[in-house]
C-alpha positions as CSV (number, residue, x, y, z in Angstrom):
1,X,43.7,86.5,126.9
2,X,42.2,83.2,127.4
3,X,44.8,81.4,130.0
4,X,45.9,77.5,130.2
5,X,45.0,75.4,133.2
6,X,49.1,74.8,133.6
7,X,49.9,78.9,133.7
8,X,51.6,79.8,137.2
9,X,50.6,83.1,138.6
10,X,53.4,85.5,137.5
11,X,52.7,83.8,134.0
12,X,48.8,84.5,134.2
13,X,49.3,88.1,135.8
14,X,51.3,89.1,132.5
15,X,49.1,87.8,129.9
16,X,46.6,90.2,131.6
17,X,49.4,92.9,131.2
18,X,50.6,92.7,128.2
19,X,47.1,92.1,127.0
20,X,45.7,95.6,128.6
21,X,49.3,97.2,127.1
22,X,48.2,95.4,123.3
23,X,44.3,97.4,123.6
24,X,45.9,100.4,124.3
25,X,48.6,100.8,122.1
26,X,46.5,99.0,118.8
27,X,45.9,102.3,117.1
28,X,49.4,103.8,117.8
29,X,50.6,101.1,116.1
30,X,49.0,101.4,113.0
31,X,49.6,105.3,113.4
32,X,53.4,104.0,113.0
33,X,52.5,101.6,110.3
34,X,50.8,104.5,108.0
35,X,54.2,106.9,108.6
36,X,56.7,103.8,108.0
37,X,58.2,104.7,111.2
38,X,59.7,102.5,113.6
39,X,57.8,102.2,117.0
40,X,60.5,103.2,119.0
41,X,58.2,104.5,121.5
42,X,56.4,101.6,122.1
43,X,59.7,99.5,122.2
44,X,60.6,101.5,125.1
45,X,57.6,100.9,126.8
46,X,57.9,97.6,126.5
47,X,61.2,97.9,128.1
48,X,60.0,99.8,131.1
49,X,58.3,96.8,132.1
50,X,61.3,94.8,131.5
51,X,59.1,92.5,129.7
52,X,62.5,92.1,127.1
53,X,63.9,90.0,130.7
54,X,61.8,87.2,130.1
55,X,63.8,84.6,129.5
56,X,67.0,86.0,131.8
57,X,67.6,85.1,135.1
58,X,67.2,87.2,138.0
59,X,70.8,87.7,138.6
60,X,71.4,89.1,135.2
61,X,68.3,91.8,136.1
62,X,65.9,89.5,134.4
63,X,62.2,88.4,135.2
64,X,63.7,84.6,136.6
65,X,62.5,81.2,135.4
66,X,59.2,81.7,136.9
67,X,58.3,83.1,133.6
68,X,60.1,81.0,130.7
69,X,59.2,79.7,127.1
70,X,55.2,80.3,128.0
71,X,56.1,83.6,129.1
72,X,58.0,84.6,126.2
73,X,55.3,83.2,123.7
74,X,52.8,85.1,125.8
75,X,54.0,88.4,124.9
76,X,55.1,87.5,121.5
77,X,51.3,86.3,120.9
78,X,49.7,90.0,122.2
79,X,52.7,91.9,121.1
80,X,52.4,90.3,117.8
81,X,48.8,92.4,117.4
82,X,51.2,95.3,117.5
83,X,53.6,95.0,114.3
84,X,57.0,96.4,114.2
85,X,56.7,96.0,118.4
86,X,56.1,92.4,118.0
87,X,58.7,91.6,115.5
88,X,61.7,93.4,117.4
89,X,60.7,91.5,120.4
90,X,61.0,87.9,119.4
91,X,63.8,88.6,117.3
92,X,65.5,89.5,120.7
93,X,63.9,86.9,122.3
94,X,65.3,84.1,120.1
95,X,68.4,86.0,117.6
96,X,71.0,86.8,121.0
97,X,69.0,86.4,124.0
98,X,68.7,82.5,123.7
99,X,71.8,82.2,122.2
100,X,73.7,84.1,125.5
101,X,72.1,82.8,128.1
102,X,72.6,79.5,127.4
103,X,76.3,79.5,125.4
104,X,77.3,82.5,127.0
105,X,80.4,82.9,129.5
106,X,79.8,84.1,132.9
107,X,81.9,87.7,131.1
108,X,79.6,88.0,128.4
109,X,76.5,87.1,130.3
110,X,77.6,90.3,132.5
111,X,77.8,92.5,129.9
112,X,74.8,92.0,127.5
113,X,72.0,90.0,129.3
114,X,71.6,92.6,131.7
115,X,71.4,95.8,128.5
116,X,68.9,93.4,126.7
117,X,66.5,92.6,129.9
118,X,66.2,96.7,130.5
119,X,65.2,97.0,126.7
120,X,68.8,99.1,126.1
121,X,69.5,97.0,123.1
122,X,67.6,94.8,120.7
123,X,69.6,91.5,118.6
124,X,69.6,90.2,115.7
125,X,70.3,87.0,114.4
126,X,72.3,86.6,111.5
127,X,72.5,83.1,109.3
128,X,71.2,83.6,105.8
129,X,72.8,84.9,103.2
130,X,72.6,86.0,99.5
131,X,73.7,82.6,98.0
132,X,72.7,80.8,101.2
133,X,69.1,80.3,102.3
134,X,67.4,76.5,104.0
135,X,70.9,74.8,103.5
136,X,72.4,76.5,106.7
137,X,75.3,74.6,106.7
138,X,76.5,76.4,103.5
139,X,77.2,79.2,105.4
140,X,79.9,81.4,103.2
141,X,80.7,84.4,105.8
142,X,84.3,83.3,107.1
143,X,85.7,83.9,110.4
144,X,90.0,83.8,110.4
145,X,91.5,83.6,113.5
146,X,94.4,86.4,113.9
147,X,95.9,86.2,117.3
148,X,93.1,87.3,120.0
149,X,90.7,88.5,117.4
150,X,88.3,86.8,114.5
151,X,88.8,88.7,111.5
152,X,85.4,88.2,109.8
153,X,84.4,88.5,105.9
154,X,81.1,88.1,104.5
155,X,77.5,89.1,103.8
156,X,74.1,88.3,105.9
157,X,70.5,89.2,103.9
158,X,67.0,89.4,105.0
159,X,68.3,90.1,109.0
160,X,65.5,91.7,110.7
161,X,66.4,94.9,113.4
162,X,68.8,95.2,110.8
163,X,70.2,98.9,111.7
164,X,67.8,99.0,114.9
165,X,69.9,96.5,116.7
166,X,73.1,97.2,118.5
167,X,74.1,93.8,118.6
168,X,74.3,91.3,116.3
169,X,75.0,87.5,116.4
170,X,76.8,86.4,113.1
171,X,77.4,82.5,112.2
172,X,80.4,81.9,110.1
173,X,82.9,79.4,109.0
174,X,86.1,78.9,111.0
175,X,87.0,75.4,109.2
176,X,87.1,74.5,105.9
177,X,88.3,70.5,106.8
178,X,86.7,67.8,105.4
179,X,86.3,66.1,108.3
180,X,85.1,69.0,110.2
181,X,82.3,69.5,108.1
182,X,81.3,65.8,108.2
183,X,80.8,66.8,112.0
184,X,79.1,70.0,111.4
185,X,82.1,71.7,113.5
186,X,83.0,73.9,110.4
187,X,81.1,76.8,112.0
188,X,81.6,79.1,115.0
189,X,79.0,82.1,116.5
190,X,80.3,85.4,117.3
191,X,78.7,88.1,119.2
192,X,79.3,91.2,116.7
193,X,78.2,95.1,118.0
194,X,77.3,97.6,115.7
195,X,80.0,99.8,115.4
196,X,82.6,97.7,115.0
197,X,84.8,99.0,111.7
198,X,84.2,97.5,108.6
199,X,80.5,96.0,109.5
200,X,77.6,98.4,107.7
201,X,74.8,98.2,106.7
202,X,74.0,97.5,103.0
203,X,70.2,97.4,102.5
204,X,66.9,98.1,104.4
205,X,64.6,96.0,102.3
206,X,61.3,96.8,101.0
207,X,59.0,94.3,102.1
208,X,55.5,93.3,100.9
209,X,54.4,93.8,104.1
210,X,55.9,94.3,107.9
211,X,55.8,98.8,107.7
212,X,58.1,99.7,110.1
213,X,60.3,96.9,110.2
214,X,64.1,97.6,109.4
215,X,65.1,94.1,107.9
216,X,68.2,94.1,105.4
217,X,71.6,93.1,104.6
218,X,74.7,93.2,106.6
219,X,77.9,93.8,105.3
220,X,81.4,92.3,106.8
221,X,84.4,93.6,105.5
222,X,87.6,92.2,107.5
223,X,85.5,93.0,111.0
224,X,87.4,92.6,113.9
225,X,85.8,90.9,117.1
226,X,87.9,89.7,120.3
227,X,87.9,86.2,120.6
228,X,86.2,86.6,123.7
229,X,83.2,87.5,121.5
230,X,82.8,84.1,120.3
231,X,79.8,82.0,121.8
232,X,80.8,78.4,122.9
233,X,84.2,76.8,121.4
234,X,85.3,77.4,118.0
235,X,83.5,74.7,115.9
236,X,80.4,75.3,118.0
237,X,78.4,77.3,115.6
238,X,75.7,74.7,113.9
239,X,75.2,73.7,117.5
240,X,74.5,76.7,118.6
241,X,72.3,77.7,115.8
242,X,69.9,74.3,116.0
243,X,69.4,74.7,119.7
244,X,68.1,77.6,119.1
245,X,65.2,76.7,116.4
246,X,62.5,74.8,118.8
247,X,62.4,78.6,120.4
248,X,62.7,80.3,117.6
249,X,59.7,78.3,115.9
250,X,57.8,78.4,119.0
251,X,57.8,82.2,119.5
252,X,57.6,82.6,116.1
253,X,54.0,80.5,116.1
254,X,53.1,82.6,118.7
255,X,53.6,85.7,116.9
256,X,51.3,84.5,114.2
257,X,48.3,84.6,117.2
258,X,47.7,88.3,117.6
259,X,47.5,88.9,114.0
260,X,44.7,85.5,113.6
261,X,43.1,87.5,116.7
262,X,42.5,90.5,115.2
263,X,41.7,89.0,111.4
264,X,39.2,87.4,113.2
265,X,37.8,90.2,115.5
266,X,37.4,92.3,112.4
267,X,35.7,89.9,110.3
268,X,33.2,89.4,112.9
269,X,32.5,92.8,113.3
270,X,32.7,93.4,109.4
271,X,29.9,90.6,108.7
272,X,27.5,91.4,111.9
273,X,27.2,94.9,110.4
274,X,27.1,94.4,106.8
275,X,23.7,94.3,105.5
276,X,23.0,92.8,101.3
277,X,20.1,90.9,100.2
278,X,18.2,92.0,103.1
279,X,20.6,89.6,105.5
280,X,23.8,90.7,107.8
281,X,26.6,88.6,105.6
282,X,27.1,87.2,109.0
283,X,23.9,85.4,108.1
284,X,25.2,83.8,105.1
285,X,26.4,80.2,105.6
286,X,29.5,80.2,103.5
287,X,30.7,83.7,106.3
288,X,29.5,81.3,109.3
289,X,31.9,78.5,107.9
290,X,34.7,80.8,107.1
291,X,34.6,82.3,110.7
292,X,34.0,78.9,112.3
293,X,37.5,77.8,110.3
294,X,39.0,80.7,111.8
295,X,38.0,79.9,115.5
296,X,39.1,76.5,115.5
297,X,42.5,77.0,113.7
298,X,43.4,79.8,116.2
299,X,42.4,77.3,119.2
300,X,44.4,74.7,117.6
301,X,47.2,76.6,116.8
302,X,47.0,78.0,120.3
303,X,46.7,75.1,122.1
304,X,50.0,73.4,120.1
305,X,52.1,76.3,120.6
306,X,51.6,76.9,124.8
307,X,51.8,72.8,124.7
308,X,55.2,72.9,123.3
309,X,56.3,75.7,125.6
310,X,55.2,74.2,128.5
311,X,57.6,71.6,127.3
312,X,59.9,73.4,126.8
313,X,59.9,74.7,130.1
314,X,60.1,71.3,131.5
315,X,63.2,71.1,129.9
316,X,62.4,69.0,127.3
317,X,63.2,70.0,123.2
318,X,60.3,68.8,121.6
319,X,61.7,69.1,118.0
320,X,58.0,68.1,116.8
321,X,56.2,70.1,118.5
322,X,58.1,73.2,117.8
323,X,58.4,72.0,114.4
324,X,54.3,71.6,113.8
325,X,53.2,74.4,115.5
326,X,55.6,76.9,113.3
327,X,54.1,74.9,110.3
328,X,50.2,74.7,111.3
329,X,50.5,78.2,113.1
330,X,51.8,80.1,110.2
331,X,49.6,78.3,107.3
332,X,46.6,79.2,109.6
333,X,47.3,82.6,109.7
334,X,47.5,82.7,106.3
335,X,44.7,81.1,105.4
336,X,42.5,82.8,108.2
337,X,43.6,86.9,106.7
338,X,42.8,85.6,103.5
339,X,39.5,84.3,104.4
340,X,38.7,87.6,106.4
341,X,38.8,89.6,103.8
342,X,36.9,87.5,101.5
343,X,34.5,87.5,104.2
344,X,34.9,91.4,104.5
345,X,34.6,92.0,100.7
346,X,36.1,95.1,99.2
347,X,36.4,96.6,102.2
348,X,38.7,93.6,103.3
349,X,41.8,94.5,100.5
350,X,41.2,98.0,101.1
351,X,44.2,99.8,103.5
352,X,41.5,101.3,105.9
353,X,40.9,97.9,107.8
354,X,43.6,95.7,108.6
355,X,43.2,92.6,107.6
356,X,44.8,93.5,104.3
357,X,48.2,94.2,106.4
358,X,47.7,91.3,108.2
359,X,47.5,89.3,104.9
360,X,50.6,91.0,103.0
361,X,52.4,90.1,106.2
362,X,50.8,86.4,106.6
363,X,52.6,86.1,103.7
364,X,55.8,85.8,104.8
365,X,55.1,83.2,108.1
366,X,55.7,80.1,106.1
367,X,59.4,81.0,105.1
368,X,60.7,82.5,108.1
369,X,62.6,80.5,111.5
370,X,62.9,77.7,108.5
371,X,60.8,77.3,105.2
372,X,57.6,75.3,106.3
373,X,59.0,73.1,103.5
374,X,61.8,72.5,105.3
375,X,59.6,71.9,108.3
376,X,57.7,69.3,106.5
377,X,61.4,67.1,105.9
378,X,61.8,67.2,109.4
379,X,58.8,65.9,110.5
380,X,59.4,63.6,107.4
381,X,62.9,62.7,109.0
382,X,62.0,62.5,112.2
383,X,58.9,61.6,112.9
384,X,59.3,57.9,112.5
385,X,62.3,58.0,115.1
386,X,60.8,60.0,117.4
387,X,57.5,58.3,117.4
388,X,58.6,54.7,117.3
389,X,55.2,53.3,118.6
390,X,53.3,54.9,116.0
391,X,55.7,53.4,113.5
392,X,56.6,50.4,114.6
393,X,56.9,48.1,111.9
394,X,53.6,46.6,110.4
395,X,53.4,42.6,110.3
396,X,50.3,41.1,108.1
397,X,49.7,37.1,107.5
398,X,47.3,35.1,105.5
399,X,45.0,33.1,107.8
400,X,44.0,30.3,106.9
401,X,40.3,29.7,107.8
402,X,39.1,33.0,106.7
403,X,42.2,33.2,103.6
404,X,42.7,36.7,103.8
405,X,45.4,38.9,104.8
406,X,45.2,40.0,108.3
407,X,47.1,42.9,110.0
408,X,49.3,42.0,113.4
409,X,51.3,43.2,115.9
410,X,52.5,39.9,116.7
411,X,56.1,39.0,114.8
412,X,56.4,35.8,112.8
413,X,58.1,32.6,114.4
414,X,61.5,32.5,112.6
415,X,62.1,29.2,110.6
416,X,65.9,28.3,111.9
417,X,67.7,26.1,109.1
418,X,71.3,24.8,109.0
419,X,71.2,26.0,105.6
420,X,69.4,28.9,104.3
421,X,68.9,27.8,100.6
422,X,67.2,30.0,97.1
423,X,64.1,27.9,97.5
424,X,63.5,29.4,101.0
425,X,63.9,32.9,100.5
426,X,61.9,32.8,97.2
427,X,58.8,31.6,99.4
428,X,59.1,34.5,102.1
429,X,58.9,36.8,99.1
430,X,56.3,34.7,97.4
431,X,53.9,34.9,100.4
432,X,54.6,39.0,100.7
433,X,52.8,38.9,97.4
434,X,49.8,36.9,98.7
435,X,49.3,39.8,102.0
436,X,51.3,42.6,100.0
437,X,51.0,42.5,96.1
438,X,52.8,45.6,94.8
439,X,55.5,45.7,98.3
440,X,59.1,44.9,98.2
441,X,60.7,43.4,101.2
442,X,63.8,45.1,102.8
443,X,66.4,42.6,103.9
444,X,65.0,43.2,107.8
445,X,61.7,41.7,106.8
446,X,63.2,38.8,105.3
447,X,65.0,38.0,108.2
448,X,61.8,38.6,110.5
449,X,60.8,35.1,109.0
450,X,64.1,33.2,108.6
451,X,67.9,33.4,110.5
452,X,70.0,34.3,108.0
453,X,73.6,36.5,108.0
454,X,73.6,39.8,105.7
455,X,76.4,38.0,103.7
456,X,74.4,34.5,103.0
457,X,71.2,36.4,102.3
458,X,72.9,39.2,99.7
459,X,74.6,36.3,98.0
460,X,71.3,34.5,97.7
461,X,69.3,37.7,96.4
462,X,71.9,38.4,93.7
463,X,72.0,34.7,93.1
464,X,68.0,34.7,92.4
465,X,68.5,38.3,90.2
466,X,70.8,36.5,87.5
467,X,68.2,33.8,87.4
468,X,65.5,36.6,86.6
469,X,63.5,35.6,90.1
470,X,63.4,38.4,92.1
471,X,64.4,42.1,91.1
472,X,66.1,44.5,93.7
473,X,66.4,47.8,94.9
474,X,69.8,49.3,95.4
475,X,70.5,52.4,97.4
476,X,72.4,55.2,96.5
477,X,75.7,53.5,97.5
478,X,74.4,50.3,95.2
479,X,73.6,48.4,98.3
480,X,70.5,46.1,98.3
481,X,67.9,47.6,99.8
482,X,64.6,45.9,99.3
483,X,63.9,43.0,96.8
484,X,60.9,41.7,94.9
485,X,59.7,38.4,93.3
486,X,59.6,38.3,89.5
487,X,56.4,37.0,87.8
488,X,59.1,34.2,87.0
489,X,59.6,33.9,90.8
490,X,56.2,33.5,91.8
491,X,55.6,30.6,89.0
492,X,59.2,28.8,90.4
493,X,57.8,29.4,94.3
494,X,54.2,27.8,93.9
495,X,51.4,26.8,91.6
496,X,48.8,29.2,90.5
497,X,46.6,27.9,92.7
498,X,48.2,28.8,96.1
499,X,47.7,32.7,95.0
500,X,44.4,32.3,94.2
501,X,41.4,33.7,96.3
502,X,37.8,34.5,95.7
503,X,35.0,35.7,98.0
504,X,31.8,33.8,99.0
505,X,29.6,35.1,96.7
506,X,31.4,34.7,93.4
507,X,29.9,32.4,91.0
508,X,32.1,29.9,90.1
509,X,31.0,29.6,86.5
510,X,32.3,33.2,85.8
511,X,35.6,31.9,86.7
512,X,37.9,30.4,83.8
């Protein structure tokens, strides 16, 4: 495994480990992939190592900070090469481990992180459900308080280590108040065991691809739990549940890097062997493209993913980060299985190799730890806050001695008036036409060029829209938004001629 400039030591050591572990175990891996058998024996090798500690601290038998986000990702990326084994482990990693050790109570802490870092138990997470999916908040499972227990009802789908996990943590909804689900405190977590009376099993799904992996439904019927089972404060739950997404995306990228790794390993070795037209395929340019996609998408990917977990592990929560590596990572893998077995041919979609399980399971990358739809609204949403000096607000004027627009950084001096009057405003939007035909103005770009209160401006903008002048924009709530001059507008702010422009080399002759 190729290691990072910024890797301590203990972090270098075990990508060597777990990297030697990976080669040796490949084909008993695949052995359990063929029977449809759960690696169990793996798992508990993975254990020995206590390699499931990784994000514990020392005192609760785990591996210590020394290790952190990167070391986590760094076993979910060569652990990943090993199906079932890969998906157990950063399930566990991010669906109860997370959630403990940093909501836990010194009690609870005690008595699970210490089972989990020895590889005794695995976790599962447990947040969607049949009617819910992306909206999260939705959450229908419902948690009634009944003295010093939770009495919880409900249903959880497509929870992997469904069965295979001994403990489970379940979202659901403790309020039904208005006002507390304004504030997102309508939710609480609890840490539920299997066991427990009333919680079963409903369904082992069969999955287009993942062999091996037990992920199903859950079944709640009037479960008990102890309030001291409950993670943070009642009302806690959404909380809970988002701090947990920039690791959950982040170790979820990472998984998708042993399966690019070995998509591309077997391509290579496919097309340098594979003889038609008297040429290895390797030698065919469209194969040397496809593999070349492959490398840099996997260096990319790579490179975004240990970035944000260095972050990470500098305490920061880089929500974009996080968020664009679970996006890029997973589309790459997708696209990098499908183009090794294109470059593989036949024997590409054929069982025997396996970049056709690699593929069936790409498939599923872009929809779990949050739909990569839903990754695209918040970088959509976010972005622009979070990187205010990319999108800080864009001035352009009309100079004067070459007459075209120009684009700016610098704002415009603000005309101060005693008395902001129709005429005034109508010019500001007039000359937005001349530097931005086809833009309306929002109320904060008006007052960029002239002091003016929210109440004298709206009353002059509705003023202007009964004359037919300008035409606005409402929001949702009918508030103005943005407004616009009308062609009527333009002809009341100037003549003709102060819109019209033409370059140096246009005959005047052709002009009427």
């Amino acid at each position: 495994m190729e290691k990072f400039p910024w890797w301590n030591e203990k972090q270098r050591k075990l990508a060597d480990e777990v990297e030697v572990f990976a080669d040796e175990n490949l084909h008993k891996s695949y052995i359990y992939m063929w029977k449809r058998k759960f690696p169990w024996e793996l798992i508990k090798e993975v254990a020995k190592r206590g390699w499931f500690g990784v994000l514990i601290p020392e005192e609760y038998e785990g591996l210590g900070k020394d290790y952190g986000v990167t070391g986590c990702c760094i076993l979910a990326e060569e652990l990943s090469r090993l199906g079932a084994v890969g998906t157990a482990f950063s399930d566990t990693m991010f669906g109860g481990t997370h959630q403990i050790v940093h909501f836990g109570t010194k009690e609870q802490k005690e008595k699970w992180l210490p089972k989990i870092a020895k590889g005794e138990i695995l976790t599962g997470v447990c947040v969607t459900e049949p009617y819910v999916g992306s909206d999260a908040a939705s959450v229908e499972t419902v948690a009634i308080r009944d003295g010093d227990e939770y009495v919880i009802t409900g249903k959880k789908r497509y929870i992997t280590n469904a069965g295979v996990a001994d403990m489970y943590i379940v979202y659901a909804r403790t309020s039904d108040k208005p006002e507390d689900r304004a504030r997102y405190r309508h939710l609480s977590a609890f840490i539920v065991e299997k066991g427990r009376p009333g919680f079963k099993v409903e369904r082992i799904n069969e999955l287009c691809g993942w062999e091996g992996v037990y992920n199903g439904y859950l079944d709640l019927d009037e479960v008990r739990v102890p309030v001291e089972n409950r993670l943070g404060r009642e009302g806690d739950g959404w909380l809970i549940m988002m701090s947990g997404f920039n690791l959950e995306r982040t170790v979820v990228a990472a998984g998708c890097l042993g399966p690019m790794k070995e998509a591309i390993r077997n391509a290579f070795y496919h097309t340098t062997r594979r003889v038609q037209f008297n040429a290895r395929t390797s030698d065919l340019v469209n194969n040397q493209f496809k593999i070349a996609d492959m490398i840099w998408r996997y260096r990319l990917s790579r490179l975004l993913i240990y970035y944000t977990a260095y972050m990470m592990d500098q305490g920061y929560q880089p929500l974009l980060d996080a968020t664009a590596a679970k996006l890029f990572a997973s589309e790459s893998l997708l696209k990098i299985a499908d183009d090794a077995i294109r470059c593989m041919g036949g024997d590409g979609w054929t069982k025997f190799y396996p970049v056709e399980s690699i593929w069936r399971a790409a498939r599923v990358m872009p929809i779990v730890a949050g739909t990569n739809e839903i990754m695209r609204l918040i970088l959509f949403r976010q972005g622009p806050r979070i990187m205010r000096d990319v999108f800080k607000k864009v001035y352009r004027y009309f100079d004067p001695e070459i007459k075209v627009p120009i684009p700016t950084n610098i704002p415009p001096q603000k005309i101060k008036k005693d008395e902001v009057t129709e005429e005034d405003i109508l010019k500001i939007l007039a000359d937005n036409y001349v530097v931005n035909p086809g833009l309306y103005m929002t109320k904060d770009d008006i007052k960029d060029y002239i002091e003016v209160s929210d109440d004298r401006l709206d009353q002059i903008l509705l003023s202007l829209e009964e004359k037919g002048l300008v035409k606005l924009f409402r929001d949702r709530k009918g508030r103005i938004a943005m407004v616009r001059p009308t062609y009527a507008g333009l002809k009341k702010a100037y003549p003709l001629e102060h819109y019209m422009w033409f370059p140096e080399w246009v005959e005047k002759e052709n002009i009427f």
